[in-house]
C-alpha positions in Angstrom: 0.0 0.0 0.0 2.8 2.7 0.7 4.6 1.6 -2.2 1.3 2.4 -4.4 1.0 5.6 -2.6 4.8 6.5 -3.4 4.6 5.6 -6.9 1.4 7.3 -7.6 3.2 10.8 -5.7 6.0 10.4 -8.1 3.8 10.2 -11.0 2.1 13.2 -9.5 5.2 15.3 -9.4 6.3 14.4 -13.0 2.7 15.2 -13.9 2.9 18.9 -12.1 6.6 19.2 -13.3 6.1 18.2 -17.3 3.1 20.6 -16.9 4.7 23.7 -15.4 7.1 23.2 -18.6 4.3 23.1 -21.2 2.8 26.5 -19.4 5.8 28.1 -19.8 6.4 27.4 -23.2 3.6 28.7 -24.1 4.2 31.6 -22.0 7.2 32.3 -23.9 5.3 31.3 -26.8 2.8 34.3 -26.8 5.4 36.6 -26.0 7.5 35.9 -29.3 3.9 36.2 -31.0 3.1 39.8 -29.2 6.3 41.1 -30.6 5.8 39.5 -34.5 2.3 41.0 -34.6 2.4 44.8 -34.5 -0.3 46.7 -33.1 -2.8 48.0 -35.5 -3.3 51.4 -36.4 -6.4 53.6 -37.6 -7.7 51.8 -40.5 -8.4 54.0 -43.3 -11.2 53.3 -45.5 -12.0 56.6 -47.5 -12.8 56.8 -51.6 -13.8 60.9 -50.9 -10.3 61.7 -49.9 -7.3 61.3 -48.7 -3.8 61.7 -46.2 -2.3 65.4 -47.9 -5.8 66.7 -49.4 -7.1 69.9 -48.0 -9.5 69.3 -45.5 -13.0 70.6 -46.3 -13.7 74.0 -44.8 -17.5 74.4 -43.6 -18.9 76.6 -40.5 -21.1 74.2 -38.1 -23.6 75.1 -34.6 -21.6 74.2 -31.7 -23.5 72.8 -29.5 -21.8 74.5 -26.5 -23.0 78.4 -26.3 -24.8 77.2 -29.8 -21.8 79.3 -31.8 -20.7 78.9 -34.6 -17.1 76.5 -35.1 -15.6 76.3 -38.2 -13.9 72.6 -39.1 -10.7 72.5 -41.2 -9.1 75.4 -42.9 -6.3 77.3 -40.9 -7.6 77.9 -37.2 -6.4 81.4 -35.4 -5.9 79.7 -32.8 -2.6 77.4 -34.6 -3.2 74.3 -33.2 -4.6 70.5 -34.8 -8.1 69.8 -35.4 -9.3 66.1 -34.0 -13.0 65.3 -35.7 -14.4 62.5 -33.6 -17.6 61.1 -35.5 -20.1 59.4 -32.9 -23.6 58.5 -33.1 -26.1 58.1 -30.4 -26.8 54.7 -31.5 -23.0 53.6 -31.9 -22.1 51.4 -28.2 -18.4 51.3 -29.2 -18.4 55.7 -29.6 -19.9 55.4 -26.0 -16.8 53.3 -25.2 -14.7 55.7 -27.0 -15.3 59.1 -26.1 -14.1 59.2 -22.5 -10.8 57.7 -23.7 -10.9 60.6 -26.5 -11.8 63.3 -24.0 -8.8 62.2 -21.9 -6.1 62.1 -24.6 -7.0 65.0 -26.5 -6.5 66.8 -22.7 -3.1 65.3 -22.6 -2.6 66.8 -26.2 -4.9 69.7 -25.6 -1.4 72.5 -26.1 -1.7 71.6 -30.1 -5.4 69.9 -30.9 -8.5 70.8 -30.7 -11.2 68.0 -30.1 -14.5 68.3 -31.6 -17.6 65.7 -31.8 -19.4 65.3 -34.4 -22.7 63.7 -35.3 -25.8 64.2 -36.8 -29.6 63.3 -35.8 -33.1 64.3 -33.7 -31.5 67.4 -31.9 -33.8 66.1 -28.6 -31.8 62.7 -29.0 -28.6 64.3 -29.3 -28.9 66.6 -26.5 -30.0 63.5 -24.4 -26.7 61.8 -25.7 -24.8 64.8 -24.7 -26.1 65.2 -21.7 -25.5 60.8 -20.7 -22.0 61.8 -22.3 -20.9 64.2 -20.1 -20.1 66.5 -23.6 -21.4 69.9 -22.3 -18.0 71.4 -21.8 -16.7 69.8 -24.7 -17.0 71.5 -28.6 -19.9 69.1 -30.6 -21.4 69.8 -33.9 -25.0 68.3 -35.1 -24.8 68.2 -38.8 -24.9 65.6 -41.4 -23.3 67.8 -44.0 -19.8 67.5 -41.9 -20.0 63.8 -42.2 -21.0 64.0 -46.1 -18.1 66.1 -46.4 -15.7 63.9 -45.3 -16.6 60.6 -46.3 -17.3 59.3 -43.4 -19.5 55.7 -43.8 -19.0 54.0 -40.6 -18.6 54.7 -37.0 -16.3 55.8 -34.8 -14.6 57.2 -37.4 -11.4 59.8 -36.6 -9.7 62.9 -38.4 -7.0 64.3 -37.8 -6.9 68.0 -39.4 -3.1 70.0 -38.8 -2.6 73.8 -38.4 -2.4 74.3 -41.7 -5.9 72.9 -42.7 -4.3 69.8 -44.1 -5.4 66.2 -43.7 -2.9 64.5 -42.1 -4.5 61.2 -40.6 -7.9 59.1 -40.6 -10.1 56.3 -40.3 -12.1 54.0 -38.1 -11.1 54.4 -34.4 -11.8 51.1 -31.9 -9.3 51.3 -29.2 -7.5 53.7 -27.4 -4.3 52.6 -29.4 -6.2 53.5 -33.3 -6.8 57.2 -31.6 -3.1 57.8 -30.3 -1.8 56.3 -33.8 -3.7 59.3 -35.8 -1.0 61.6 -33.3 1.4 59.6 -34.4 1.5 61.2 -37.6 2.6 64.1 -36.5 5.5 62.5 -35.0 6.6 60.2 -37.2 5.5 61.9 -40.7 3.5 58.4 -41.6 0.6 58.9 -42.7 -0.3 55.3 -40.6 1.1 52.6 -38.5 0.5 50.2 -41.3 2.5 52.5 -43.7 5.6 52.8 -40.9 5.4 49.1 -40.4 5.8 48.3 -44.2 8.5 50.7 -45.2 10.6 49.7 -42.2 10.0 46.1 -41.8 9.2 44.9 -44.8 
């Protein structure tokens, strides 16, 4: 009987000890994977325009004070236009917007964030309202989307000092938002273009 129950202890520890190696394998396993797969940037999907165009210039109702806020062109005030499209109806822009409202106050010495969506004014005041945007500057009007192609949601543009696109596309994690400031850094129009000309 003890010899059974020393055997079967034995087997035990091999057991434990040949599956401690396997979890570590495959610890070092997913690491060597997290470091082959790069992160993925803003994904770009616009047939209107493009990374260099001028950005449309159009006057809009901000909601805040209900003045008027002009979008793209050269602002007097020399900083970077962020265009943040969100809808009421969109659960991931609801996800989105505190993470946008926090970056663009980290970055808030050279861009400007502004909201934009379109719908029922009622509803959108509502969504302003649940979205804490009172403070911030949001425009209601479908003709800013129309200009600048956006067709899905959340959708990010990135506008510089000079009234010049210089990043965009559809934003679903913190990291596809910090990639459009990346731009400015790097002079890439995306990660996906950084990643090619130095790693391919």
């Amino acid at each position: 009987m003890i010899n059974l129950l020393i055997a079967s202890n034995i087997i035990l520890w091999l057991a434990l000890i040949v599956l401690a190696t396997i979890v570590f394998a495959l610890i070092r396993q997913i690491g060597v994977l997290y470091e082959r797969v790069a992160p993925a940037g803003a994904l770009s999907i616009n047939k209107q325009l493009k990374v260099g165009d001028v950005a449309p210039k159009l006057d809009a109702i901000n909601l805040k004070g209900e003045q008027t806020i002009t979008i793209g062109g050269a602002p007097s005030s020399g900083k970077c236009q962020l265009l943040f499209f969100v809808s009421p109806t969109c659960p991931m822009c609801k996800s989105l917007i505190p993470i946008a409202k926090s970056i663009s106050n980290e970055e808030q010495s050279w861009v400007d964030l502004v909201f934009a969506t379109d719908g029922d004014k009622t509803q959108i005041e509502q969504f302003v309202q649940a979205q804490k945007l009172e403070k911030a500057n949001v425009v209601n009007s479908e003709l800013v989307g129309k200009q600048f192609g956006v067709a899905k949601l959340p959708y990010a543009v990135l506008i510089d000092e000079k009234g010049i696109l210089q990043a965009m596309g559809i934003v679903n994690s913190r990291e596809h938002i910090e990639s459009l400031f990346n731009v400015k850094e790097t002079g890439y129009t995306s990660l996906q273009e950084y990643m090619q000309k130095n790693f391919a």
